[in-house]
Backbone as a printed PyTorch tensor [residue, N CA C, xyz], in Angstrom:
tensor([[[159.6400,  48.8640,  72.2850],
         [160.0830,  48.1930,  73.4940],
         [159.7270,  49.0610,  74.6970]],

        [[159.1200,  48.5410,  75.6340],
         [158.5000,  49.4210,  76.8710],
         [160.1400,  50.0100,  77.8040]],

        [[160.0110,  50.8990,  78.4550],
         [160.9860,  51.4940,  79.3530],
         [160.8620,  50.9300,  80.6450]],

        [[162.1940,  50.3700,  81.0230],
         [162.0460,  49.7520,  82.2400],
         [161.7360,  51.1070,  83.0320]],

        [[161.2390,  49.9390,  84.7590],
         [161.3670,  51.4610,  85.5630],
         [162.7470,  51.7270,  86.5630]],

        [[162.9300,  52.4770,  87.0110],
         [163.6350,  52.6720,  87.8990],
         [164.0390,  51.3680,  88.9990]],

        [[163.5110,  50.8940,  89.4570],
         [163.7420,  49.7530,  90.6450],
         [164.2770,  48.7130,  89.4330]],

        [[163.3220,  48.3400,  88.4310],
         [164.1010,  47.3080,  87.3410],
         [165.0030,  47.7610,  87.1210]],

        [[166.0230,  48.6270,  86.6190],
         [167.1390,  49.4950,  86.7750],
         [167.7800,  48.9380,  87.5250]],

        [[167.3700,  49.4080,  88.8640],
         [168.8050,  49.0140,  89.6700],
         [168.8010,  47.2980,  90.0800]],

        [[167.7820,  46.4960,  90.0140],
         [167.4010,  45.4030,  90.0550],
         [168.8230,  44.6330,  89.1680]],

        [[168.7710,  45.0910,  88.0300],
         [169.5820,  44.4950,  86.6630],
         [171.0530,  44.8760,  87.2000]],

        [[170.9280,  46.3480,  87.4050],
         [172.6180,  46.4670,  87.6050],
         [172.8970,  45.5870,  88.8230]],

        [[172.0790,  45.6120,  89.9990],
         [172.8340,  44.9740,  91.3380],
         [173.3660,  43.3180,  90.6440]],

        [[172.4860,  42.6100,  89.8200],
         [172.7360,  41.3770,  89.4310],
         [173.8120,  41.4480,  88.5390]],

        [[174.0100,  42.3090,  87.7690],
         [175.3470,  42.3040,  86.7120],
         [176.1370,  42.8170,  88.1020]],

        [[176.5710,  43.3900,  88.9300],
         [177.2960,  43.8210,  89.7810],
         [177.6240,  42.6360,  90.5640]],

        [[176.5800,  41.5480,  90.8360],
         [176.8660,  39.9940,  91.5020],
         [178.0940,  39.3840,  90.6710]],

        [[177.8620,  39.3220,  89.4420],
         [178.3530,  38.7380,  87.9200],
         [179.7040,  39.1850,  88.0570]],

        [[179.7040,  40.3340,  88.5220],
         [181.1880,  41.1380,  88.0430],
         [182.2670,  40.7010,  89.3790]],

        [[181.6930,  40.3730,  90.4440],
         [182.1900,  39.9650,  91.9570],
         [182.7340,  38.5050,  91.4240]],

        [[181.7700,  37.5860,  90.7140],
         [182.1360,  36.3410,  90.7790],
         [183.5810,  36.4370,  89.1810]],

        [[183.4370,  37.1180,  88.5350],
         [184.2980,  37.5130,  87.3150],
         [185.4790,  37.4650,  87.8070]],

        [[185.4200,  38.5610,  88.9410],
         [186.9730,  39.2140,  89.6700],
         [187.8000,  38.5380,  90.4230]],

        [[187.3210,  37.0940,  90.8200],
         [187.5530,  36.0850,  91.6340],
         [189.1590,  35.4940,  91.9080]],

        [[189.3970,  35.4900,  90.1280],
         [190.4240,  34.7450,  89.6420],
         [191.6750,  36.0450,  89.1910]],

        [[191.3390,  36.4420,  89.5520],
         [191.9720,  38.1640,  89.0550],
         [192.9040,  38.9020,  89.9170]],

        [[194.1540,  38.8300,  89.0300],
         [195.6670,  39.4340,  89.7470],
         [195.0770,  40.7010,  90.5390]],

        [[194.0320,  41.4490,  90.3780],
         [193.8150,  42.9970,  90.8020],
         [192.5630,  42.6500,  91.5040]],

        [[191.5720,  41.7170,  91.7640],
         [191.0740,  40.9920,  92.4460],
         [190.5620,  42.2520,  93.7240]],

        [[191.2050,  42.3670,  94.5730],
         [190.8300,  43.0730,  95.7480],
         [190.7270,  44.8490,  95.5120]],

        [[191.7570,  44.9060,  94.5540],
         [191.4640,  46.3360,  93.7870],
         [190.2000,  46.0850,  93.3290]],

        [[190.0280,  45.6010,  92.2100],
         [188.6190,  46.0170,  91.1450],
         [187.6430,  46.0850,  92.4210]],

        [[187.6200,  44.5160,  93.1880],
         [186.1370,  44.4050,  94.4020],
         [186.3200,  45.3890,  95.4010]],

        [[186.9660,  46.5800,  95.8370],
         [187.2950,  47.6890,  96.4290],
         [186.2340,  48.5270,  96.1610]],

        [[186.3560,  49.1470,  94.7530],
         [185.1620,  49.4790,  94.1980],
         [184.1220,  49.6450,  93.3130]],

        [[184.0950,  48.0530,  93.2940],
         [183.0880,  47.4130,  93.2790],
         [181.8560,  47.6170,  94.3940]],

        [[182.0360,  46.9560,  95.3630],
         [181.8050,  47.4580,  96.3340],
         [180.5550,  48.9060,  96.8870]],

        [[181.8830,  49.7130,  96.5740],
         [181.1460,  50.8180,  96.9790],
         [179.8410,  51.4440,  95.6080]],

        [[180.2330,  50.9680,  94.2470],
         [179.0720,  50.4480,  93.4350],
         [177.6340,  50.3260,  94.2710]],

        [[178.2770,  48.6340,  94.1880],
         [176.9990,  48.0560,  94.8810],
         [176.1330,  48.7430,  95.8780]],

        [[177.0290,  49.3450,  96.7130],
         [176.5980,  50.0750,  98.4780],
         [175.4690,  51.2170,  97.5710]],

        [[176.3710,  52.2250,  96.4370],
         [174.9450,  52.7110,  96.0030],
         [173.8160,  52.4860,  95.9170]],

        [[174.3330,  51.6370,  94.8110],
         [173.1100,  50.8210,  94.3430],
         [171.8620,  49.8470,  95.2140]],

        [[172.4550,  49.7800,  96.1610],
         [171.4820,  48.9060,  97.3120],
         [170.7840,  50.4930,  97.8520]],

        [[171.5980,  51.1850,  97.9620],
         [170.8680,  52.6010,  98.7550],
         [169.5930,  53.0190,  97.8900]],

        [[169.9780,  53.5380,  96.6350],
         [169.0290,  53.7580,  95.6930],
         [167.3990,  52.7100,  95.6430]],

        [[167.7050,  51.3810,  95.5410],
         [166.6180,  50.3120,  95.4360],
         [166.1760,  50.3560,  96.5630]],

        [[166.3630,  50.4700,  98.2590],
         [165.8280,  50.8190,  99.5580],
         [164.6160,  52.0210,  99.4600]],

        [[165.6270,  53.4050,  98.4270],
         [164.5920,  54.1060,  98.8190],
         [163.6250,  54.3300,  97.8240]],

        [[164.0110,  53.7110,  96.7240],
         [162.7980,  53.2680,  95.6930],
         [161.5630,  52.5720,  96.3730]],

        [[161.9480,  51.4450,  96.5030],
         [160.8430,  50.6070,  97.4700],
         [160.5810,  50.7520,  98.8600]],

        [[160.8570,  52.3090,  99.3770],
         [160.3290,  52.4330, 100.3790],
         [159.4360,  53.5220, 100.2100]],

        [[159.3850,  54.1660,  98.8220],
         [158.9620,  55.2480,  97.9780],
         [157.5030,  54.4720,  97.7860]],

        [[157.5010,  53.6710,  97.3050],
         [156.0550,  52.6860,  97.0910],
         [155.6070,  51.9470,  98.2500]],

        [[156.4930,  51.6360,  99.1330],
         [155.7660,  51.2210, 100.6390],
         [156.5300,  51.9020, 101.4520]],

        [[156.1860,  52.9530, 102.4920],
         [156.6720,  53.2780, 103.8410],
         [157.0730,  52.9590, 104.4310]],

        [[155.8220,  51.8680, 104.8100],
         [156.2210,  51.0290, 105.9300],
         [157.3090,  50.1760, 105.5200]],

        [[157.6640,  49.7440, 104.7610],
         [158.7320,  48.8210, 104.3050],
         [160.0140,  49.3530, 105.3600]],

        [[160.3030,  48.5440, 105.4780],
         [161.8390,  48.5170, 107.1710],
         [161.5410,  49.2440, 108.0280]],

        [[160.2630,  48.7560, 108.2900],
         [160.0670,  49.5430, 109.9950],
         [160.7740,  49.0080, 110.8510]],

        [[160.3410,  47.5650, 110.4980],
         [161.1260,  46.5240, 111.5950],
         [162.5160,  46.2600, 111.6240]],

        [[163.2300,  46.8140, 110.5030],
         [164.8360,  46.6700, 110.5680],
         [165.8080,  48.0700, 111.1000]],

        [[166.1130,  47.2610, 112.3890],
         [167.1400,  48.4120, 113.0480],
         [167.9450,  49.0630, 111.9600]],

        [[168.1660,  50.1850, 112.1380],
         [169.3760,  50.9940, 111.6120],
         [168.7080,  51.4960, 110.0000]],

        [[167.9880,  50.4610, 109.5990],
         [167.5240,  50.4270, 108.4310],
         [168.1650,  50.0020, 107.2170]],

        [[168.6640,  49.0130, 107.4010],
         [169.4350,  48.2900, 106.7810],
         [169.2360,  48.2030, 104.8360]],

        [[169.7130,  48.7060, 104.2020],
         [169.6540,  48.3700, 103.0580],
         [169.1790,  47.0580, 102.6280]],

        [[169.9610,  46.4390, 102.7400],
         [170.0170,  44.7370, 102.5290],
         [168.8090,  44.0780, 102.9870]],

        [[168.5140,  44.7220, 103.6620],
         [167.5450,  43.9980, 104.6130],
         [165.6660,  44.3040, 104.3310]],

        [[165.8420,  45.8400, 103.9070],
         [164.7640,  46.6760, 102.9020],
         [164.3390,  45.8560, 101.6420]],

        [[165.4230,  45.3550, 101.2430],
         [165.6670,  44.8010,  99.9910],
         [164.6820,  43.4030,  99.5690]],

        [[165.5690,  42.6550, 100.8140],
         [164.8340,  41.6230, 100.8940],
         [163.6060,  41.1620, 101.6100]],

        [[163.0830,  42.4290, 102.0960],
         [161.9580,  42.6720, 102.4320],
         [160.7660,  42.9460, 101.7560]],

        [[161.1680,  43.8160, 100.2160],
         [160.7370,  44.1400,  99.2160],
         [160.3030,  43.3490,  98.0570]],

        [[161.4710,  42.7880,  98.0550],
         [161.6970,  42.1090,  96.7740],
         [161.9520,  40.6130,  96.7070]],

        [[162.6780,  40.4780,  97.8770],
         [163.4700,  39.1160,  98.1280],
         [164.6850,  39.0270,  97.8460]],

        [[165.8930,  38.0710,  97.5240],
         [166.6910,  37.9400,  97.6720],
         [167.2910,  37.9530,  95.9870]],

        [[168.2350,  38.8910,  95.6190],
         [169.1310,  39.2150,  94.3770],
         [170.4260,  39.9030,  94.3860]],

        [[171.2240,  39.5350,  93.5820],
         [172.4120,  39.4420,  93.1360],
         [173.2130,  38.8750,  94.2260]],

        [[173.4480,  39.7430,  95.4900],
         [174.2840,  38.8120,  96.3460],
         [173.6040,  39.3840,  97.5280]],

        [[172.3810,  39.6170,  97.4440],
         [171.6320,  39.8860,  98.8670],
         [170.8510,  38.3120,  98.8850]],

        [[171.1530,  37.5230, 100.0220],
         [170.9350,  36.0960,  99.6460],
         [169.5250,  36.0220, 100.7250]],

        [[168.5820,  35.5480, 100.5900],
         [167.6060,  34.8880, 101.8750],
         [168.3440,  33.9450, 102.7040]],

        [[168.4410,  34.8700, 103.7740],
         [168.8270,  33.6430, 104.9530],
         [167.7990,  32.9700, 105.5630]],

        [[166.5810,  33.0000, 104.9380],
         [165.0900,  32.1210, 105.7670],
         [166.0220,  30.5980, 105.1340]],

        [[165.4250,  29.5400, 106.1480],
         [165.9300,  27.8670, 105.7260],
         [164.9460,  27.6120, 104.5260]]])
């Protein structure tokens, strides 16, 4: 079986990390678990930014501040709960 790479990595976890948001929904501890959860995710978006900015540079020139989220879907497009806001 081939070894994923790194960006597939965090690709998979951010989407099981979507999974686990919509899980927690119904859930007495609800705002606990998505607390940090959360800050999970915030890694995990950090990590995949500078992966794919590792293979393109230029990738978020154009996004102020440099937005994770925004790297992301610049990169890759839109996953787990980083959604495309294009219509």
């Amino acid at each position: 079986m081939p070894r994923m790479n790194t960006q597939t990595k965090l690709v998979f976890a951010l989407e099981h990390v979507a999974h686990l948001h919509d899980l927690f929904e119904d859930n007495e501890y609800a705002e606990y678990l998505t607390g940090h959860l959360i800050t999970l995710e915030c890694e995990l978006e950090r990590q995949l930014a500078n992966e794919l900015h590792k293979k393109n540079p230029q990738l978020g020139e154009r996004v102020q501040g440099n937005n994770n989220k925004e790297v992301i879907k610049e990169g890759i497009g839109a996953i787990g709960r980083i959604k495309d806001q294009s219509p």
